[in-house]
Phi, psi and omega in degrees: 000139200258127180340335179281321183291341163299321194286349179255351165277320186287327180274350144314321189303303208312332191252026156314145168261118138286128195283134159288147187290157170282177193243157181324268206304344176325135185212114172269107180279096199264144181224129181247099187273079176272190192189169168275148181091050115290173199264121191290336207255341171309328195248292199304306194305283191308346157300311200249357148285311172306293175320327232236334194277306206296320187270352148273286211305177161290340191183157177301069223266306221240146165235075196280118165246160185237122203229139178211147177322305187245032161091194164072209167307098202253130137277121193286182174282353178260025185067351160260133197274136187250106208289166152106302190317120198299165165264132199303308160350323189245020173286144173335140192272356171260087182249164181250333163244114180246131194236132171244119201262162182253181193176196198276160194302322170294338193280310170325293210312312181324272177315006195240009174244144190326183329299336205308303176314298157302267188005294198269330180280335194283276186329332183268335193253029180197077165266358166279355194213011184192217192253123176308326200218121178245107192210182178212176209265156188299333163270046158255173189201025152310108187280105163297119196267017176188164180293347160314350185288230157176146187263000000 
């Protein structure tokens, strides 16, 4: 491999973010976003790592929510349903993750127009006042519309 491609991965490298470890009292507020025909295993998988980390782990590390555009009840595309869910609007104004589930192609189309969109941009683009990380899980197909996301 010829030395210049190392040398542009590593000054790739250079523009990784880094997160500082949490501190004892620290509680990280991860918000996990569907809507409806997202893909249930995009929100459950991360539920339950996260759930699974706070009930094995020392202490409670995670403040897991769970958010849909307009609150309530999100039917995945497999029909199943998830109660509960905050409306984005009313989420903490400090989240430290926002995990965005991927679901079927109308269903994207739906969520990926405004406001859902603005939403998810005014956040990723004020991470000193708002969430350092806006990203989604490996079955998602979110059409990022610019590079404020991350992946």
């Amino acid at each position: 491999m010829p030395s210049f491609y190392c040398e542009a991965v590593v000054a790739e490298m250079s523009n990784i973010c880094h997160y500082p470890p949490m501190t004892a009292s620290q509680i990280r507020k991860i918000a996990l976003i569907g809507y409806a025909g997202a893909q249930s295993l995009d929100l459950v998988g991360p539920l339950e790592v996260f759930s699974m980390a706070n009930r094995f782990g020392t202490r409670r590390a995670y403040e897991i929510l769970l958010a849909s555009p307009e609150g309530g009840t999100i039917i995945c595309n497999s029909g199943l349903g998830l109660a509960g869910s905050v409306r984005l609007d009313d989420l903490p104004a400090e989240l430290d993750t926002i995990l965005v589930a991927g679901g079927s192609d109308d269903a994207l189309r739906a969520v990926a127009a405004p406001p859902v969109l603005d939403w998810l941009r005014t956040r990723a683009s004020a991470p000193s006042r708002g969430t350092p990380r806006v990203t989604w899980p490996c079955t998602s197909r979110f059409p990022a519309p610019d590079t404020s996301f991350t992946r």
